[in-house]
N, C-alpha and C positions, 0 to 999 in steps of 0.2 A: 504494500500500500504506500503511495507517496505522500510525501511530507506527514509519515503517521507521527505523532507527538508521544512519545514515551511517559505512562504517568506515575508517578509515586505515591499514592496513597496515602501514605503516612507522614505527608509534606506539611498537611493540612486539612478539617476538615472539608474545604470546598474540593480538596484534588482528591478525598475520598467520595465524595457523592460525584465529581466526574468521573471516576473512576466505576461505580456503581452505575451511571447510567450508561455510561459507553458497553458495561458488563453485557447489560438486560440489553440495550442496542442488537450488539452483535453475534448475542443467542440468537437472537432471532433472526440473524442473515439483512437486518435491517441498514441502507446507508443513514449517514446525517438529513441528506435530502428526504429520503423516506419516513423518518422522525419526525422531520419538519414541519411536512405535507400532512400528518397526521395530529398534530400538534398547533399548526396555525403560526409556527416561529420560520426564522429561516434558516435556512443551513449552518451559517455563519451564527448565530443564537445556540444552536444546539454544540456548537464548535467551541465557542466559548466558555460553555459550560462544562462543558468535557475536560477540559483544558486546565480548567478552574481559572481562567481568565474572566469570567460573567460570575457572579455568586447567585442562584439559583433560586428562586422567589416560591410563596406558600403556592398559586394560581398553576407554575408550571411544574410543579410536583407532583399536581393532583390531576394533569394534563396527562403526564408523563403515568402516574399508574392507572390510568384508563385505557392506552393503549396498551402496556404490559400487561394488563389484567394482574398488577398487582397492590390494588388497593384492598388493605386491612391487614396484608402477608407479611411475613418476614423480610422480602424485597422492596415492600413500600417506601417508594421514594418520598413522599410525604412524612412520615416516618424519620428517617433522615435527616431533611427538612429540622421536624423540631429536635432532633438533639443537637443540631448544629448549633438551634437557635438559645438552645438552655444547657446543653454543655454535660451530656450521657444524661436522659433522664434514666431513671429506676425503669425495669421492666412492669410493663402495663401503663405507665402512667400516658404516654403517647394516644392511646388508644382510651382512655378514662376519660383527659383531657376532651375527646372527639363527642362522644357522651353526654360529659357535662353540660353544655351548653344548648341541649334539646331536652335534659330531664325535666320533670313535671314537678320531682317532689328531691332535695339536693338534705341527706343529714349526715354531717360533720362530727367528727371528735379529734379534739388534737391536743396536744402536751407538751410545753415548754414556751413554743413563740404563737401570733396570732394567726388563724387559718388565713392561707394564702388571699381567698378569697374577701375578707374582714380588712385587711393589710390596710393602711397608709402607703403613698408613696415612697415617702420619705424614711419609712420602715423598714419595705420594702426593698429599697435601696441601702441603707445597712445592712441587712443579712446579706445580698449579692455581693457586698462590698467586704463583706470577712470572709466570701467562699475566695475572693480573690489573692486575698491577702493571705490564705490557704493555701494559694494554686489549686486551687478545685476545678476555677474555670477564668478564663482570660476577662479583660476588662470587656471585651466588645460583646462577649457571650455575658455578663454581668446585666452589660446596655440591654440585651434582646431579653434577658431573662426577667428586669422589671415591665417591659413594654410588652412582653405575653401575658406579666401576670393581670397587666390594666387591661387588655385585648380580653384576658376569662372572665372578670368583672362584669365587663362591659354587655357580656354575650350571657349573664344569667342577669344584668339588670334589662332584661327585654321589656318590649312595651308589654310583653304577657310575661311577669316573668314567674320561675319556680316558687313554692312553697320551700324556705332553705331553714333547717332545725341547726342549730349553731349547740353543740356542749366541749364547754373547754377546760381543762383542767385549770384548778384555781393558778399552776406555775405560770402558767400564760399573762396571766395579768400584773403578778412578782415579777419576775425576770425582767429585770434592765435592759433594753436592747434599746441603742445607738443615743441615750443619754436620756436628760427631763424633757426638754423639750417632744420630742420624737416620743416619747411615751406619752407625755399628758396630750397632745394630738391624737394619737392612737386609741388611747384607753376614749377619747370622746367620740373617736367614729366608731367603737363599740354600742356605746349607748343611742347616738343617731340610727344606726344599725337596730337597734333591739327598739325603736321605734315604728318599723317600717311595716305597713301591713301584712308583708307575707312574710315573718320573718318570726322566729324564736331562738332567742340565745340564754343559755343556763351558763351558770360554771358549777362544776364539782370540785365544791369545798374540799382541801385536805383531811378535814374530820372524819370523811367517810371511809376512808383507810381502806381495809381490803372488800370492800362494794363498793368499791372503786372497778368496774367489769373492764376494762380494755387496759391493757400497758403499751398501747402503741396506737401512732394516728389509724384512723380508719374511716371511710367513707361511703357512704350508700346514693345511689342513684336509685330514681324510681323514674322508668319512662314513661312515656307516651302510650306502651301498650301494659302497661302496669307491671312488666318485669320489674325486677330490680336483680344489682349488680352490686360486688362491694369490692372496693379497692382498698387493702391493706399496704405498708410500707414499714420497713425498718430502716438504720442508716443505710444497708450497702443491698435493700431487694426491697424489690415492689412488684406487685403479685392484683392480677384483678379474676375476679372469681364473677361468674354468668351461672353455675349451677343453683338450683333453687335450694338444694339437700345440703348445701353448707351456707348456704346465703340467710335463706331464712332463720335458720337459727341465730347469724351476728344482727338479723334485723329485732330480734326477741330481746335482744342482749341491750343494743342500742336501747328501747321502750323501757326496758330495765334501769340501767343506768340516767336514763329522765326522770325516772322516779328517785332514785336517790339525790339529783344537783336540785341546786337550789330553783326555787321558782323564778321566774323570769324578772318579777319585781325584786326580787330579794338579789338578784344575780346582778341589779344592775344598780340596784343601793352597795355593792360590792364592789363594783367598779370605781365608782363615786368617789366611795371612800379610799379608794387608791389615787383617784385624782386628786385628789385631798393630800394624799402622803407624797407628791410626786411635790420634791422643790420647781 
């Protein structure tokens, strides 16, 4: 093949997603031109990105596995896409994310910082800014990793949007994260939060000790066709479960655990009273 461009993979991740669609490309015996035409780009677009000269956008990923037929797989270039954009998510969470933002009924439990979804910007932007200071994920995956988490926001504040059950371990609202400022902000878009018609946020007091039911975040989706799904996460795995024979039971578990956090008034005179303790 002339002027073929040798790619390296491990340069980057854009010279590995070029490297992954030129893969699926020429399984299939497909040219650039051929991609194109099917795709709506032109040669010279699909070249670039191969190349990892053009950095590869959400629209032409989702282009790209329509033709491969591989949208939802393993090969999902979309897929891709968001780990590029947030820097290796956890397995499943790619595919939760895709979920979230059509479920009808969104319930939440997390431990330590504020559900992503709850965040401040500027909160937000601290936690991305000590995974960097980590080396967890580079500054520019930092930048896309706040500007998705406002893009998930955005897409369950719809003009219909879900019923979203909020329970947060009381550490969530302890925990200092990125100083006073940045908390007393935060802990207030809690309470404007626990204001909003479709909305219910508890915290589970420390006192409740071992009914206390989860030791790790966990999430429930309820869709459109009344399934529901539940994505669990540790530091270094994240796991989403579609079966009803393990799902239903952490959805029993969840209703459980509501009965033991505080009621929603009392959860947010809690809060209060952190903004109170906040110099």
């Amino acid at each position: 093949m002339v002027n073929r461009k040798e790619l390296d993979p491990g340069s980057s991740p854009e010279a590995a997603y070029g490297a992954h669609l030129r893969r699926l490309r020429e399984k299939r015996g497909w040219s650039q031109e051929n991609l194109a035409g099917d795709l709506g780009y032109s040669s010279q677009h699909i070249s670039a990105v191969e190349t990892g000269r053009k950095p590869p956008t959400l629209p032409f990923s989702r282009k790209a596995d329509l033709a491969f037929g591989a949208a939802g797989s393993a090969d999902s270039l979309e897929r891709e896409w968001h780990e590029m954009r947030r820097g290796s998510p956890l397995e499943g969470f790619p595919e939760y994310v895709g979920h979230e933002g059509r479920a009808v009924e969104i319930r939440l439990y997390e431990i330590g910082i504020i559900p992503g979804l709850l965040q401040t910007p500027q909160y937000a932007r601290v936690l991305a800014e000590s995974s960097v200071r980590r080396n967890a994920i580079t500054p520019g995956q930092a930048d896309e990793r706040v500007s998705f988490l406002a893009e998930r926001q955005a897409a369950v504040m719809r003009s219909r949007p879900p019923m979203l059950f909020v329970i947060m371990d009381e550490s969530c609202i302890r925990r200092p994260i990125g100083g006073a400022a940045v908390m007393k902000a935060q802990l207030a878009r809690l309470v404007e939060f626990a204001d909003m018609p479709n909305t219910v946020l508890q915290v589970a007091p420390f006192e409740i000790g071992e009914r206390r039911a989860f030791d790790l975040p966990v999430n429930l989706l309820t869709l459109p066709d009344r399934s529901v799904i539940c994505y669990a996460e540790s530091q270094s795995q994240g796991h989403l479960d579609r079966e009803s024979a393990s799902v239903m039971p952490m959805l029993t578990t969840y209703h459980q655990l509501q009965a033991e956090a505080l009621s929603q008034a009392a959860s947010v005179a809690m809060i209060n009273e952190a903004r109170k303790g906040t110099p």
